[in-house]
C-alpha positions as CSV (number, residue, x, y, z in Angstrom):
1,X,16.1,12.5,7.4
2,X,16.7,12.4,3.5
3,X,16.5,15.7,1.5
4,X,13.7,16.4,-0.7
5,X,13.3,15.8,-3.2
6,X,13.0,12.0,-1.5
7,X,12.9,8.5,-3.7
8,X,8.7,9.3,-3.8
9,X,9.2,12.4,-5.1
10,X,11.3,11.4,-7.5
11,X,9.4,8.9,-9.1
12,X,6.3,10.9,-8.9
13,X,7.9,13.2,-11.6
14,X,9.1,10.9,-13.6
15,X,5.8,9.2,-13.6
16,X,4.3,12.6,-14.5
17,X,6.7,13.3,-17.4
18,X,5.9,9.4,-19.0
19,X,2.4,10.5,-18.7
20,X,1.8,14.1,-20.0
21,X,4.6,14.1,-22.3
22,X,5.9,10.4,-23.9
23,X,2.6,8.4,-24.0
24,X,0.9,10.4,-26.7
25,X,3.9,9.9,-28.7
26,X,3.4,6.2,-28.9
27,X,1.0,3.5,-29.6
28,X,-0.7,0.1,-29.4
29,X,1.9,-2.2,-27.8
30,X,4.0,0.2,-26.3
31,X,1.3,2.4,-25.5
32,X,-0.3,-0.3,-23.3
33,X,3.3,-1.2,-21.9
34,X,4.3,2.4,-21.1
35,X,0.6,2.5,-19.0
36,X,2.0,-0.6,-17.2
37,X,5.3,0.7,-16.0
38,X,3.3,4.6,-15.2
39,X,1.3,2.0,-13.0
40,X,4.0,0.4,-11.4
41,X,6.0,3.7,-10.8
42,X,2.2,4.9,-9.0
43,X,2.0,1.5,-6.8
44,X,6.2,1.7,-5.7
45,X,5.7,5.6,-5.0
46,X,3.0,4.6,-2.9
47,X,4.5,1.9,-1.4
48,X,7.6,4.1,-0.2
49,X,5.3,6.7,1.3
50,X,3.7,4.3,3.2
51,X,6.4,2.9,4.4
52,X,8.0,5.6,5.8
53,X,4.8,7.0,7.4
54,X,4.7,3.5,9.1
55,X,7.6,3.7,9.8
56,X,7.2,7.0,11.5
57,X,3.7,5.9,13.2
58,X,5.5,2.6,14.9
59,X,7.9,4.5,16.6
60,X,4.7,5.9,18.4
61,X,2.1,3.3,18.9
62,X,2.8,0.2,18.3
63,X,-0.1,-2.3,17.2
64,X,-1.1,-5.6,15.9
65,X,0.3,-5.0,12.8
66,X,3.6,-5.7,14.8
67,X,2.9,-9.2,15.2
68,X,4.1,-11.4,12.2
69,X,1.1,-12.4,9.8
70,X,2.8,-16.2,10.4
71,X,1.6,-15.8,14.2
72,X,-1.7,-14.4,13.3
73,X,-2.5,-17.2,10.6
74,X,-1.7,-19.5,13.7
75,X,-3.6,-17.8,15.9
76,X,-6.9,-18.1,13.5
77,X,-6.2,-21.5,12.5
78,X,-5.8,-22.5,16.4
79,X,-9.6,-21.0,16.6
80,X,-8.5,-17.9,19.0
81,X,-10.1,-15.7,17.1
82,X,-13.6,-17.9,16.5
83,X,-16.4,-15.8,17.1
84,X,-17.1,-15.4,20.8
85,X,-13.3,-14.9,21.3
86,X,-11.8,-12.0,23.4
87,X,-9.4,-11.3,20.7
88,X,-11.8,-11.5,17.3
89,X,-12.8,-7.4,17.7
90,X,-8.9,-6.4,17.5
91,X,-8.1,-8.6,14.9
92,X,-10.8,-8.4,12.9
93,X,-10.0,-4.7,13.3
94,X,-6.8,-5.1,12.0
95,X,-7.3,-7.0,9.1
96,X,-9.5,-4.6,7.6
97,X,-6.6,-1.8,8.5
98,X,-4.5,-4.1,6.6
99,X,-6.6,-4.6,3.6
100,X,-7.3,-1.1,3.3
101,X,-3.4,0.0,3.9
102,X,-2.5,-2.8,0.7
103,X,-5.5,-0.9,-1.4
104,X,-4.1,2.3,-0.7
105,X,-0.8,1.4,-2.1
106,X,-2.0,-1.1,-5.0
107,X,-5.4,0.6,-6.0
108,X,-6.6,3.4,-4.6
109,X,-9.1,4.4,-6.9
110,X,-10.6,1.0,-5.2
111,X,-11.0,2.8,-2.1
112,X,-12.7,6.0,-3.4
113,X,-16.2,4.5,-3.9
114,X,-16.2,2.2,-0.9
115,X,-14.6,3.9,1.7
């Protein structure tokens, strides 16, 4: 296991210092570019937290999410999941975990009104 402060962590401040302390201090184009690279900091932070509480979590249970997304695009293309299908309840399941673990890390604010 890392030390803290971790890579997250890390970016997380710096992210914090951009926004409380160097964005008033510009404006127009660079204003609007400094907001894009404060939001990509927010979506990689994200991202690396997520990925190491996955990683954490698969050491435990494994799940669907283990399969490659190429075998599941086969599997719906092939019909296996058409409705009526044993296996349409997990997957469908799963796809909605998925969905909601990308939001998470792209757009969470997303999530706030509709989960």
């Amino acid at each position: 296991m890392l030390e803290k402060p971790d890579g997250a962590d890390l970016l997380a401040c710096a992210r914090e210092v951009l926004k409380s302390r160097i964005l008033a201090a510009v404006s127009g184009d660079q204003q609007r570019e400094l907001l894009m690279v404060i939001n990509a900091m927010g979506i990689a932070q994200r991202e690396m937290q997520f990925r190491a509480q996955a990683t954490a979590q698969a050491a435990h249970q494994p799940s669907l999410q283990d399969a490659s997304l190429t075998r599941l695009a086969h599997a719906i293309r092939q019909g296996q999941v058409d409705p009526g299908q044993p296996e349409r309840a997990a997957v469908w399941q799963q796809l909605r975990a998925m969905t909601r673990q990308r939001l998470l890390v792209s757009n969470p604010k997303a999530l706030d009104s509709n989960h």
